[in-house]
PDB file of N, CA, C and O in Angstrom:
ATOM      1  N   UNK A   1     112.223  94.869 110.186  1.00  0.00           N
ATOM      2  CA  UNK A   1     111.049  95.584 109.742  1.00  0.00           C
ATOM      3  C   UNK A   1     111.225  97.054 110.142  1.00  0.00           C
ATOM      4  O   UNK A   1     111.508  97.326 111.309  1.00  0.00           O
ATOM      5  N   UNK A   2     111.010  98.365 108.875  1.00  0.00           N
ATOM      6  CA  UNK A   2     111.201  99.065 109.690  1.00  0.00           C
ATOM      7  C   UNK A   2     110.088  99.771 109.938  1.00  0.00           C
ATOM      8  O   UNK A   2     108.976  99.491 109.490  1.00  0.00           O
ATOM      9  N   UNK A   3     110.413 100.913 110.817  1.00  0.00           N
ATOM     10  CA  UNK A   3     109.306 101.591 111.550  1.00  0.00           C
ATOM     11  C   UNK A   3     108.788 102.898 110.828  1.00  0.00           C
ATOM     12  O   UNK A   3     109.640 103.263 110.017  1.00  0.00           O
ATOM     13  N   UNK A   4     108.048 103.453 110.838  1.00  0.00           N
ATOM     14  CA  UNK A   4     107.701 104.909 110.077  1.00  0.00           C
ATOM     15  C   UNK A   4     106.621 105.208 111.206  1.00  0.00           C
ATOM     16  O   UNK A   4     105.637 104.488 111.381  1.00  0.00           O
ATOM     17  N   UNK A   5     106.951 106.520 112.068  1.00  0.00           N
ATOM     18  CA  UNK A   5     106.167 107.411 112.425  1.00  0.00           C
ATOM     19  C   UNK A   5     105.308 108.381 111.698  1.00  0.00           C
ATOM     20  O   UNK A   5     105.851 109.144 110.899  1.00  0.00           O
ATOM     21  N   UNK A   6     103.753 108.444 111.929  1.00  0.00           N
ATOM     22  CA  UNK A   6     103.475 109.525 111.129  1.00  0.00           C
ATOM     23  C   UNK A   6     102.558 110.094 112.056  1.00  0.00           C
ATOM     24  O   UNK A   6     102.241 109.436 113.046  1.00  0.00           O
ATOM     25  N   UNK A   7     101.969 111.525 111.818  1.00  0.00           N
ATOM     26  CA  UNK A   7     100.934 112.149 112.414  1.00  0.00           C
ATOM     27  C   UNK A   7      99.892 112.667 111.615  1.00  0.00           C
ATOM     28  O   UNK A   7      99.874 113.347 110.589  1.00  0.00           O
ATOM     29  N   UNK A   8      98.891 112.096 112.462  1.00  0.00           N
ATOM     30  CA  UNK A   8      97.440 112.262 111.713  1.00  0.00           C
ATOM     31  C   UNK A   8      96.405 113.664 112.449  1.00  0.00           C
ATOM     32  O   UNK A   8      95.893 113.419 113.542  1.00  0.00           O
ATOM     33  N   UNK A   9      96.170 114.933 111.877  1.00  0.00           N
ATOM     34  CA  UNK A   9      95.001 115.087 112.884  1.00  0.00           C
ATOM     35  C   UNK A   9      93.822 115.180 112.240  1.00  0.00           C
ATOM     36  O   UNK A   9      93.449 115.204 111.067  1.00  0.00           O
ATOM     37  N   UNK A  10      93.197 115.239 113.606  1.00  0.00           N
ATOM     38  CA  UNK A  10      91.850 114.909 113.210  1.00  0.00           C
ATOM     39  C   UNK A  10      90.866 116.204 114.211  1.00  0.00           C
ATOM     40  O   UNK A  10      91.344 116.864 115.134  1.00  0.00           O
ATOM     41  N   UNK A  11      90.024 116.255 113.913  1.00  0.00           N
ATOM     42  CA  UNK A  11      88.782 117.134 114.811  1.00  0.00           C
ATOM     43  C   UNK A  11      87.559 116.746 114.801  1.00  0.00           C
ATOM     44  O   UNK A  11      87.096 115.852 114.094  1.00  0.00           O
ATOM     45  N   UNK A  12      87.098 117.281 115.438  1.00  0.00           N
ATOM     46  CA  UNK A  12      85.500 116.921 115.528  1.00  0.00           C
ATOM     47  C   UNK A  12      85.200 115.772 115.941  1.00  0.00           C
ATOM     48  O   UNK A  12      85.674 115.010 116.784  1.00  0.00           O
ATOM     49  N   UNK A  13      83.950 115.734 114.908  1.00  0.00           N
ATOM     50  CA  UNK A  13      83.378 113.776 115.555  1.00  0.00           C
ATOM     51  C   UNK A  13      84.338 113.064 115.231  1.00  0.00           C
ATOM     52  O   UNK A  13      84.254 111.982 115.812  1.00  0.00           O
ATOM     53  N   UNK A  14      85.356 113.145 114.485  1.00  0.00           N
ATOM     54  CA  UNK A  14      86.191 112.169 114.077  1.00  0.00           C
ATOM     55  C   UNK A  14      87.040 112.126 115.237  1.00  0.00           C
ATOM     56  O   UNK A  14      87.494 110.998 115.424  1.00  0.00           O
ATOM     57  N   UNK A  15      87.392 112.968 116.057  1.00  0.00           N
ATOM     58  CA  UNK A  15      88.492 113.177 117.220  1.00  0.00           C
ATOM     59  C   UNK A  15      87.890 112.437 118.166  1.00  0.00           C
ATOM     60  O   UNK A  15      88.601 111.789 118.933  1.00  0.00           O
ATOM     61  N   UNK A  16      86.497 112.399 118.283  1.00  0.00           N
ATOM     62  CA  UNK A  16      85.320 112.011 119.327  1.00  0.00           C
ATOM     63  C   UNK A  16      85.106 110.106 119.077  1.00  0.00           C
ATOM     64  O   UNK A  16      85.042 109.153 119.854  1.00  0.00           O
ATOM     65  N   UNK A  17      85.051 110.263 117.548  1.00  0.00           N
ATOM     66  CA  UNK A  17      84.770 108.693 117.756  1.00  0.00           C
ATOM     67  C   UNK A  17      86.329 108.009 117.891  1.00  0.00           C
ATOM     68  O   UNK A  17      86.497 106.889 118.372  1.00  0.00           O
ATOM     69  N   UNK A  18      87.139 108.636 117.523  1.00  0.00           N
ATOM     70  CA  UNK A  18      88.802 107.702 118.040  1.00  0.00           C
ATOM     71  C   UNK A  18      88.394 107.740 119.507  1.00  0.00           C
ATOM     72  O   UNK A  18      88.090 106.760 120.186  1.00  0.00           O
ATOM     73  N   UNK A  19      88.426 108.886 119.858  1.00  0.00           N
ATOM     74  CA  UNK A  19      88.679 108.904 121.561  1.00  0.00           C
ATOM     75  C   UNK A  19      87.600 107.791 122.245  1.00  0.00           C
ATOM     76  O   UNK A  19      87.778 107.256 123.339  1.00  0.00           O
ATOM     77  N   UNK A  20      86.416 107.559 121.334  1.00  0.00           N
ATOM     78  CA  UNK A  20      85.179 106.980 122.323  1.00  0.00           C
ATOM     79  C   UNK A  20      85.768 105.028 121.941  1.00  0.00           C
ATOM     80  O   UNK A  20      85.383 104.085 122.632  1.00  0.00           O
ATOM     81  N   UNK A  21      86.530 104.913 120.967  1.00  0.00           N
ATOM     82  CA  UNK A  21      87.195 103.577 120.936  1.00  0.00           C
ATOM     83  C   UNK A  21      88.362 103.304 121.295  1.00  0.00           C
ATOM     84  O   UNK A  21      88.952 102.427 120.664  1.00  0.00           O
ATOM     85  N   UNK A  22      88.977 103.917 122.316  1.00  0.00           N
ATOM     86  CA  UNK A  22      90.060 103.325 123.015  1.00  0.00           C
ATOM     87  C   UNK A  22      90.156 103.750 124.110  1.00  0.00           C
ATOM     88  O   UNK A  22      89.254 104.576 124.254  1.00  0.00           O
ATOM     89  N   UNK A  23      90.941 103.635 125.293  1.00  0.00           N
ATOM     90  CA  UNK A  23      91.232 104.021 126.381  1.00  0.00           C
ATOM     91  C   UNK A  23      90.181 102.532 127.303  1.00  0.00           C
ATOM     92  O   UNK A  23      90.056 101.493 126.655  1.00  0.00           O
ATOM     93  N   UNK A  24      89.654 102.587 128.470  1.00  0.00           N
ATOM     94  CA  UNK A  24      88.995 102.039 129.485  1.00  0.00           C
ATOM     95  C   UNK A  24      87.959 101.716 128.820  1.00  0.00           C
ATOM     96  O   UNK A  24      87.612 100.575 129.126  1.00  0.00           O
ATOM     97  N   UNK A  25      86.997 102.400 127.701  1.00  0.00           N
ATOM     98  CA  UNK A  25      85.825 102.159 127.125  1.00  0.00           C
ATOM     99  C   UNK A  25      85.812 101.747 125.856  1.00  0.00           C
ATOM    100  O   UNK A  25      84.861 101.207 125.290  1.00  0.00           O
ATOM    101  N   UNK A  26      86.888 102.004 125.392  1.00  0.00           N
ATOM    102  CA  UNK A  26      86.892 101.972 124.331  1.00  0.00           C
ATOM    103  C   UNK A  26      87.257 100.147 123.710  1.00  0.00           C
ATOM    104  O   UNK A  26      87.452  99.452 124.707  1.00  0.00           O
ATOM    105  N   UNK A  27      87.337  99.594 122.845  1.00  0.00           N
ATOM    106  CA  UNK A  27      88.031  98.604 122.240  1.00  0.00           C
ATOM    107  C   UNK A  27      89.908  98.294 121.617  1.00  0.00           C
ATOM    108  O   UNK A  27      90.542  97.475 120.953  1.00  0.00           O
ATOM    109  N   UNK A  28      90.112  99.544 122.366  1.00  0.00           N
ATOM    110  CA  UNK A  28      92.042  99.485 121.760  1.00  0.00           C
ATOM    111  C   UNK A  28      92.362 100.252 123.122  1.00  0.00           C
ATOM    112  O   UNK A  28      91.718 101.085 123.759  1.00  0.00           O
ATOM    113  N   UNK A  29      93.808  99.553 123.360  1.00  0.00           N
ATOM    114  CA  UNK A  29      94.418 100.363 124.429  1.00  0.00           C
ATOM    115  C   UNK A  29      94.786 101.993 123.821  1.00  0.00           C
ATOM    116  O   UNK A  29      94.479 102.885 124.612  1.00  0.00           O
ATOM    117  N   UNK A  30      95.168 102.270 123.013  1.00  0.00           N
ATOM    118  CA  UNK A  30      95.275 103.081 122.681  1.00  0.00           C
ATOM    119  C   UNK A  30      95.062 103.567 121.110  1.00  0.00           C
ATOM    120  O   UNK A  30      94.532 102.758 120.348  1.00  0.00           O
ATOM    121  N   UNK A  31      95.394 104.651 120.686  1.00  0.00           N
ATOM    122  CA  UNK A  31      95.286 105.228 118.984  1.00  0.00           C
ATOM    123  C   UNK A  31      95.920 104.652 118.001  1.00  0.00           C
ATOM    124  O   UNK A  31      95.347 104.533 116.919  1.00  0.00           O
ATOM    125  N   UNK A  32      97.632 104.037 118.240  1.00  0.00           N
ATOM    126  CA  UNK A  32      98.108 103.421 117.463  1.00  0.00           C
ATOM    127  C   UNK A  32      97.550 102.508 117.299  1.00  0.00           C
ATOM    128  O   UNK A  32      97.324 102.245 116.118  1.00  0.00           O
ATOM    129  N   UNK A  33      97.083 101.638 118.247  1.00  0.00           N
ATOM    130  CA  UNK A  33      96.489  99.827 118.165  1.00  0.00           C
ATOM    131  C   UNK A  33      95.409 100.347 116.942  1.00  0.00           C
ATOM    132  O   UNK A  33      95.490  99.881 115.806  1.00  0.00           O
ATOM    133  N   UNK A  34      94.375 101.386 117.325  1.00  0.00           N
ATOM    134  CA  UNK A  34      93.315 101.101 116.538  1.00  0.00           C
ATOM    135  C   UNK A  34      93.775 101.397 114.858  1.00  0.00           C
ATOM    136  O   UNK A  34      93.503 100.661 113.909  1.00  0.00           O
ATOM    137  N   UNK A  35      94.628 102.830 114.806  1.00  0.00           N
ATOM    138  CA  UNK A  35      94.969 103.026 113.717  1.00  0.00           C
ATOM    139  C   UNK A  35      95.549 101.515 112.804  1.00  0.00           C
ATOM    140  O   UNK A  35      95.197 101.108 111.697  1.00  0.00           O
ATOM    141  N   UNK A  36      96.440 101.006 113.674  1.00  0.00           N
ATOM    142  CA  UNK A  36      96.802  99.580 113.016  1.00  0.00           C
ATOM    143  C   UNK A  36      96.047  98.745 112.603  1.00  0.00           C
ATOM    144  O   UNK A  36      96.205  98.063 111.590  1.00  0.00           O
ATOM    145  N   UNK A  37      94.993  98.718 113.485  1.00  0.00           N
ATOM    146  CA  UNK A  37      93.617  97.401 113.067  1.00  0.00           C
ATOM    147  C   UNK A  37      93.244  98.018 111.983  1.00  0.00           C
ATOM    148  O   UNK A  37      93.169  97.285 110.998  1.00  0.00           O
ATOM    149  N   UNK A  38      92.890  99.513 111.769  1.00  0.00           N
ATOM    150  CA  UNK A  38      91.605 100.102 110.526  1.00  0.00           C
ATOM    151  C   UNK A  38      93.450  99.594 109.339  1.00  0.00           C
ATOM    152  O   UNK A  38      93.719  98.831 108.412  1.00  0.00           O
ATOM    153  N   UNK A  39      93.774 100.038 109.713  1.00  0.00           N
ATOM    154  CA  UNK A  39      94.827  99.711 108.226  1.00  0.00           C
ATOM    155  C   UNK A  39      94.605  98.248 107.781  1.00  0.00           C
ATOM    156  O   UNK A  39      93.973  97.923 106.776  1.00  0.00           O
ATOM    157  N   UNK A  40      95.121  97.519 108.532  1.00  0.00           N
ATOM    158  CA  UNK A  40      95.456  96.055 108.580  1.00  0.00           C
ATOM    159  C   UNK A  40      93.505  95.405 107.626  1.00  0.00           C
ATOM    160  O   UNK A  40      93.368  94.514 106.788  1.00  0.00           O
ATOM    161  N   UNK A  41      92.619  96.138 108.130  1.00  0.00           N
ATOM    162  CA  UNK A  41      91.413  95.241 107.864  1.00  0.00           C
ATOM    163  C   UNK A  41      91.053  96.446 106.612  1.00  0.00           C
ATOM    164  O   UNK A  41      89.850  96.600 106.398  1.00  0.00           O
ATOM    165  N   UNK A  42      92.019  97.295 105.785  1.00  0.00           N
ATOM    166  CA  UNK A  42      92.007  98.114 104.919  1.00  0.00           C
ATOM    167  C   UNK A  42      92.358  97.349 103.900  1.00  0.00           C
ATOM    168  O   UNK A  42      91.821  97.021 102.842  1.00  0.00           O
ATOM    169  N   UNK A  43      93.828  97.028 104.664  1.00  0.00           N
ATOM    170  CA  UNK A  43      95.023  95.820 103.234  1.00  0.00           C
ATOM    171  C   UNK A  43      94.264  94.781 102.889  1.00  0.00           C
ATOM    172  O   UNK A  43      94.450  94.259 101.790  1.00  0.00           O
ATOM    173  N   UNK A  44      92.966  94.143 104.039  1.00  0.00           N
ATOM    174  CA  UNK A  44      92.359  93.063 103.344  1.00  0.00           C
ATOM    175  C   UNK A  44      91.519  93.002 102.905  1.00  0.00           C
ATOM    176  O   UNK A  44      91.184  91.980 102.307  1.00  0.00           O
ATOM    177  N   UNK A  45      90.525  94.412 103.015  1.00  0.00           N
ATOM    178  CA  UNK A  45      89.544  94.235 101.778  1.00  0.00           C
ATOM    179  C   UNK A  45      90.465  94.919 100.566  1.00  0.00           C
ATOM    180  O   UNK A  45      89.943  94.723  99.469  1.00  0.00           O
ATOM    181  N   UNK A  46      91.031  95.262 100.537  1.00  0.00           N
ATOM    182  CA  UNK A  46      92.027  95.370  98.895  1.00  0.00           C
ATOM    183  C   UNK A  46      92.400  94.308  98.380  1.00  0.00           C
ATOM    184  O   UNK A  46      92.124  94.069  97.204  1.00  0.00           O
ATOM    185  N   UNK A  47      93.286  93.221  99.340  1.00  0.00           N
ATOM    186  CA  UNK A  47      93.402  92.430  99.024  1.00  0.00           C
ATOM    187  C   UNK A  47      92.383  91.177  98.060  1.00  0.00           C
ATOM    188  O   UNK A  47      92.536  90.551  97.011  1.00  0.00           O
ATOM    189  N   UNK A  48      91.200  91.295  99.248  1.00  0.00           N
ATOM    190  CA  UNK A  48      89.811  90.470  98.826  1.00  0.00           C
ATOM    191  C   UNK A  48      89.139  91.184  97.286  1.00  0.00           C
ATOM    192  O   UNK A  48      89.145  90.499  96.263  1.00  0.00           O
ATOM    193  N   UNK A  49      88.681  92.360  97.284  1.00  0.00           N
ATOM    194  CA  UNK A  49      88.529  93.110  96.283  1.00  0.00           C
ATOM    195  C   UNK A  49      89.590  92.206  94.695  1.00  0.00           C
ATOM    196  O   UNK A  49      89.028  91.560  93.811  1.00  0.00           O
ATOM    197  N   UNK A  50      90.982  92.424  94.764  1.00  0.00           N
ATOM    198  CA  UNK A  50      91.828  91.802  93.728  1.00  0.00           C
ATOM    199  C   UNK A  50      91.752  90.005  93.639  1.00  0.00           C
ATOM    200  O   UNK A  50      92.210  89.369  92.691  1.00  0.00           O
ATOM    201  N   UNK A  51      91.139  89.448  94.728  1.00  0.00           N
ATOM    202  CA  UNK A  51      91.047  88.485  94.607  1.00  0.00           C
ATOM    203  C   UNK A  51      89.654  87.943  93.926  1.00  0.00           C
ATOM    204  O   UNK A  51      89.697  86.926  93.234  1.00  0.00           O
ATOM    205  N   UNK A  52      88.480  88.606  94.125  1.00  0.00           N
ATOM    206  CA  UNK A  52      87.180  87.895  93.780  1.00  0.00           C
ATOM    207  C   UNK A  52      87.075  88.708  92.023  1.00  0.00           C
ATOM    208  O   UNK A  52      86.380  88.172  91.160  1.00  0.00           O
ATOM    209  N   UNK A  53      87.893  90.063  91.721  1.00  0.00           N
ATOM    210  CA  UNK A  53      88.325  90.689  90.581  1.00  0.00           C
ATOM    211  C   UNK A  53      89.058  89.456  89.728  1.00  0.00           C
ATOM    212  O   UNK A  53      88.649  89.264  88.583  1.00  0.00           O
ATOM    213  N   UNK A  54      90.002  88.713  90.189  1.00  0.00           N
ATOM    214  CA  UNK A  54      90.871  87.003  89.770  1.00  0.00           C
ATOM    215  C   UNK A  54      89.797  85.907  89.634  1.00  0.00           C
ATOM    216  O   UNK A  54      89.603  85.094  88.730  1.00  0.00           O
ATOM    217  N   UNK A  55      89.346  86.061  90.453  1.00  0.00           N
ATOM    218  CA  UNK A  55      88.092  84.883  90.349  1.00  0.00           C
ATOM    219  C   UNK A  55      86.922  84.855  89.440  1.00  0.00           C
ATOM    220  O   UNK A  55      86.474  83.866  88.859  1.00  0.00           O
ATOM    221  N   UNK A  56      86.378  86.388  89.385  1.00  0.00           N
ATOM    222  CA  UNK A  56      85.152  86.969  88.012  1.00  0.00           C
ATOM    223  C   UNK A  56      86.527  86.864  86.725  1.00  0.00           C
ATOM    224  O   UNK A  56      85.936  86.434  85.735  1.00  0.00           O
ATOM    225  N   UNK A  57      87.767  87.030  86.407  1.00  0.00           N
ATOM    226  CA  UNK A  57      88.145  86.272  85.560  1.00  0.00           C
ATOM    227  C   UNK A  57      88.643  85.182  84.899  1.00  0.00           C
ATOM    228  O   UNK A  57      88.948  84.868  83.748  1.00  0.00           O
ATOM    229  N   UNK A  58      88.625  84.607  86.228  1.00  0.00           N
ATOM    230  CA  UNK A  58      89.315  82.765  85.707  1.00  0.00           C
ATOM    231  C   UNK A  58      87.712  82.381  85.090  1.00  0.00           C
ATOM    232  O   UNK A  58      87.394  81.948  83.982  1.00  0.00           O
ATOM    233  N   UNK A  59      86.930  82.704  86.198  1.00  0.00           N
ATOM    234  CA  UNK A  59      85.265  82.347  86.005  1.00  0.00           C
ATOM    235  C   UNK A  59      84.586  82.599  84.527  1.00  0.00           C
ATOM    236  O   UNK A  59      83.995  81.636  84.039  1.00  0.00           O
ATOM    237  N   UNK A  60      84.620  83.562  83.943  1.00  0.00           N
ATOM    238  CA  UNK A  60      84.716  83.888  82.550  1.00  0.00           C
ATOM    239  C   UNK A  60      85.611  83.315  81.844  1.00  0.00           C
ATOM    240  O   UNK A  60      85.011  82.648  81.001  1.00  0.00           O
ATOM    241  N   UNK A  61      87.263  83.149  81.660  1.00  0.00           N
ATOM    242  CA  UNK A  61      87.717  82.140  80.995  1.00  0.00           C
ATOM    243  C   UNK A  61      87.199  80.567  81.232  1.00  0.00           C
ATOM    244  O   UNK A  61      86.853  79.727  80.401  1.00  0.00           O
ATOM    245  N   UNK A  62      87.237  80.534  81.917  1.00  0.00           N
ATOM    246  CA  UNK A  62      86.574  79.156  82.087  1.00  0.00           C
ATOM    247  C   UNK A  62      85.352  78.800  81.491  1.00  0.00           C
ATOM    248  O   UNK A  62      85.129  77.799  80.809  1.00  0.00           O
ATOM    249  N   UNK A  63      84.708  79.550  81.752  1.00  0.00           N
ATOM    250  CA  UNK A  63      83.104  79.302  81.028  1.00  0.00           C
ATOM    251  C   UNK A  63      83.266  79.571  79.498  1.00  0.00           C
ATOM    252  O   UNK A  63      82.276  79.368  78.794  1.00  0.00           O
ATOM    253  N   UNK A  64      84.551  80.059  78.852  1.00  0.00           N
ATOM    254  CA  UNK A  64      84.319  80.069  77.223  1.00  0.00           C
ATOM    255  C   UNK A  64      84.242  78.672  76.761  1.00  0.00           C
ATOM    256  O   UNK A  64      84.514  77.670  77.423  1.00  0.00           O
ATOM    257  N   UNK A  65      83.794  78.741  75.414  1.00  0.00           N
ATOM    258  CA  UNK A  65      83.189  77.848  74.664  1.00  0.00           C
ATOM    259  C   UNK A  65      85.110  76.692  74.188  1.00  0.00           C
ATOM    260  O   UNK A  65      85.905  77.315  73.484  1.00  0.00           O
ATOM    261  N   UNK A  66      85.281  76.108  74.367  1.00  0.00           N
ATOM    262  CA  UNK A  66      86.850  74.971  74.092  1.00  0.00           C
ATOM    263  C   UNK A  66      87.094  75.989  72.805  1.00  0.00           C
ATOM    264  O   UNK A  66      87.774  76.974  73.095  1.00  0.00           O
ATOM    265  N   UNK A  67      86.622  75.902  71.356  1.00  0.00           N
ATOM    266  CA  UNK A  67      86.991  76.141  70.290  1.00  0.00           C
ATOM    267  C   UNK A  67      87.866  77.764  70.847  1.00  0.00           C
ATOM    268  O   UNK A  67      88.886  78.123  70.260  1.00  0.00           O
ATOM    269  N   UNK A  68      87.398  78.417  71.774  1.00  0.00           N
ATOM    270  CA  UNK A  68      88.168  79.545  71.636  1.00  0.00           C
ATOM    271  C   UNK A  68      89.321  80.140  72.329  1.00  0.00           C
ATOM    272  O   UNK A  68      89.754  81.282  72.482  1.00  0.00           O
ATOM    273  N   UNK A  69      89.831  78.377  72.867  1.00  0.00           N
ATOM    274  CA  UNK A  69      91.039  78.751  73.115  1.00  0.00           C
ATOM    275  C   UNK A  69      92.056  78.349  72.345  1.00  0.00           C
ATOM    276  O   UNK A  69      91.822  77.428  71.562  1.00  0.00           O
ATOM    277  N   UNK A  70      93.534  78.990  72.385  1.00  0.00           N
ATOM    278  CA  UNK A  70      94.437  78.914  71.433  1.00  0.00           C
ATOM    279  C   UNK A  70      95.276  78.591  71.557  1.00  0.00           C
ATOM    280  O   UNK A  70      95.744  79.545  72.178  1.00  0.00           O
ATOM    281  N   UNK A  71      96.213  77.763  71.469  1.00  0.00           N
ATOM    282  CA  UNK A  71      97.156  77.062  72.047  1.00  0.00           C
ATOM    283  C   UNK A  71      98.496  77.988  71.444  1.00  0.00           C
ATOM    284  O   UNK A  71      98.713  78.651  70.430  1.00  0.00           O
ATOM    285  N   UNK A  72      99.274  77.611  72.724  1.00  0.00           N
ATOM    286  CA  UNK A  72     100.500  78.863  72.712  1.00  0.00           C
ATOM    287  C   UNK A  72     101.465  77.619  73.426  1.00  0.00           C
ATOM    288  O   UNK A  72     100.957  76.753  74.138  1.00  0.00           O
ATOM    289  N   UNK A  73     102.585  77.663  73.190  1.00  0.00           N
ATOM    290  CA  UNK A  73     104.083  77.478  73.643  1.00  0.00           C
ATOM    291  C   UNK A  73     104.315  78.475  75.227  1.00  0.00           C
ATOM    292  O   UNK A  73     103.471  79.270  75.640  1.00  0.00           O
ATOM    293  N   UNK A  74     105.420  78.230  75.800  1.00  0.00           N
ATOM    294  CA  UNK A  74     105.333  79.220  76.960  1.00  0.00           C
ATOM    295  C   UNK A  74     106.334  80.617  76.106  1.00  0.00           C
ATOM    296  O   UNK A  74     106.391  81.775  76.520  1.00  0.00           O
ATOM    297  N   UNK A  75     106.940  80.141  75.020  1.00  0.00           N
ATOM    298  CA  UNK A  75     107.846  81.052  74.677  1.00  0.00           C
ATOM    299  C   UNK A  75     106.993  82.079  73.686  1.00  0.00           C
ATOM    300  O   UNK A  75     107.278  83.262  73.497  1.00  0.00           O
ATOM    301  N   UNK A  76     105.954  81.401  73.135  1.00  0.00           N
ATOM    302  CA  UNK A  76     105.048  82.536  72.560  1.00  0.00           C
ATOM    303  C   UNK A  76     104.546  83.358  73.540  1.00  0.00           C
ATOM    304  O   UNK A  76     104.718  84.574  73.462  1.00  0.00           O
ATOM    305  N   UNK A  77     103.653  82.607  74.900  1.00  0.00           N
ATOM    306  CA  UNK A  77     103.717  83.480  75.743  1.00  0.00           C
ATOM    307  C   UNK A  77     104.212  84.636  76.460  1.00  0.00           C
ATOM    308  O   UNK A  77     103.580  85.600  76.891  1.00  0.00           O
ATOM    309  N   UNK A  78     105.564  84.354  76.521  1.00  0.00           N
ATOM    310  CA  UNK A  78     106.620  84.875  76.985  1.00  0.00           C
ATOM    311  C   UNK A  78     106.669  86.147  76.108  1.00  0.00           C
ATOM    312  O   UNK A  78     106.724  87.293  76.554  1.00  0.00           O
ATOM    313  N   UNK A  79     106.639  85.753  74.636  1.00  0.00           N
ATOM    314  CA  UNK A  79     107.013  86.966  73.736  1.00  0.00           C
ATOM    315  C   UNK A  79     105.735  87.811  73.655  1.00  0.00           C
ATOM    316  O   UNK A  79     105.785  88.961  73.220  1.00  0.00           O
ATOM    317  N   UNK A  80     104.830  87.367  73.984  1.00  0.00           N
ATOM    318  CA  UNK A  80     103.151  88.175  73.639  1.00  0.00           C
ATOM    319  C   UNK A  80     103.422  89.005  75.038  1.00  0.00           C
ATOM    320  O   UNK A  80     103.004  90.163  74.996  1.00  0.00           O
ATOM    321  N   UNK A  81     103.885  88.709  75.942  1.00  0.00           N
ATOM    322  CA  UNK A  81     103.848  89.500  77.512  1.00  0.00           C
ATOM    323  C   UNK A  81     105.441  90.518  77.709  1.00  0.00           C
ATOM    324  O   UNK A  81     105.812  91.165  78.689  1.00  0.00           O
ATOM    325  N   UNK A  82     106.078  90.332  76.435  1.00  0.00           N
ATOM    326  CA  UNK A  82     107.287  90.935  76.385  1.00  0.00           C
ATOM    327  C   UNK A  82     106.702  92.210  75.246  1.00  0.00           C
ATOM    328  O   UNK A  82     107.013  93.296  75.734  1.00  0.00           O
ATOM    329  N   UNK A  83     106.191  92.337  74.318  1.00  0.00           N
ATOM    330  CA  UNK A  83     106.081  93.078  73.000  1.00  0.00           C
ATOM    331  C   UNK A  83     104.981  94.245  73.610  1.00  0.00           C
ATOM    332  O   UNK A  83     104.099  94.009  74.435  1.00  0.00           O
ATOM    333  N   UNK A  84     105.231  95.357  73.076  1.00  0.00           N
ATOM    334  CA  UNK A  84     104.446  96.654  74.063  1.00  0.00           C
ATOM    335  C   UNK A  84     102.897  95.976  73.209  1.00  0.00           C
ATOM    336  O   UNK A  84     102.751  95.169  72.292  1.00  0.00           O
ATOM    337  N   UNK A  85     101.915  96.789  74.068  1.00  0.00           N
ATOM    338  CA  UNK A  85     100.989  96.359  73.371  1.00  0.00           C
ATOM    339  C   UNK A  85     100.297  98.117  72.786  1.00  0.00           C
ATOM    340  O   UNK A  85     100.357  99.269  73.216  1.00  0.00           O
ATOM    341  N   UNK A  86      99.488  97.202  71.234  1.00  0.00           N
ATOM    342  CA  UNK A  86      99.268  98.299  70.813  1.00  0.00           C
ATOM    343  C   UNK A  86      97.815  98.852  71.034  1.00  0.00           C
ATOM    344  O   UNK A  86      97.512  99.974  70.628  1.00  0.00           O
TER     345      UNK A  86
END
């Protein structure tokens, strides 16, 4: 896995509320830990977001009426997901 250093600054209240969540009082030993948690619980509401976005559309296909689906081969498939669309 590799590593990437980066540097962030910050001022103000924003400098104030990192500093007031880590160290002895805070909830992270230090800046990296927290920076890692806000990322990490970033990737999963993105994640969640694309997932319940999958779900409002299976949920809608699903609820169509039988007559309006269309029966396809996987190779028609294949070619409908290959051909640019216009």
């Amino acid at each position: 896995m590799a590593q990437t250093t980066m540097t962030v600054r910050l001022s103000g209240a924003l400098s104030d509320f990192v500093a007031s969540s880590v160290g002895e009082t805070g909830s992270y030993e230090n800046v990296s830990e927290y920076i890692r948690d806000l990322i990490r619980r970033d990737k999963e509401r993105v994640e969640q977001q694309s997932f319940e976005r999958l779900k409002a559309e299976l949920s809608h296909a699903f609820s169509a009426p039988e007559n309006s689906y269309v029966s396809l081969t996987a190779a028609e498939v294949i070619k409908r997901n290959q051909d640019p669309q216009d």
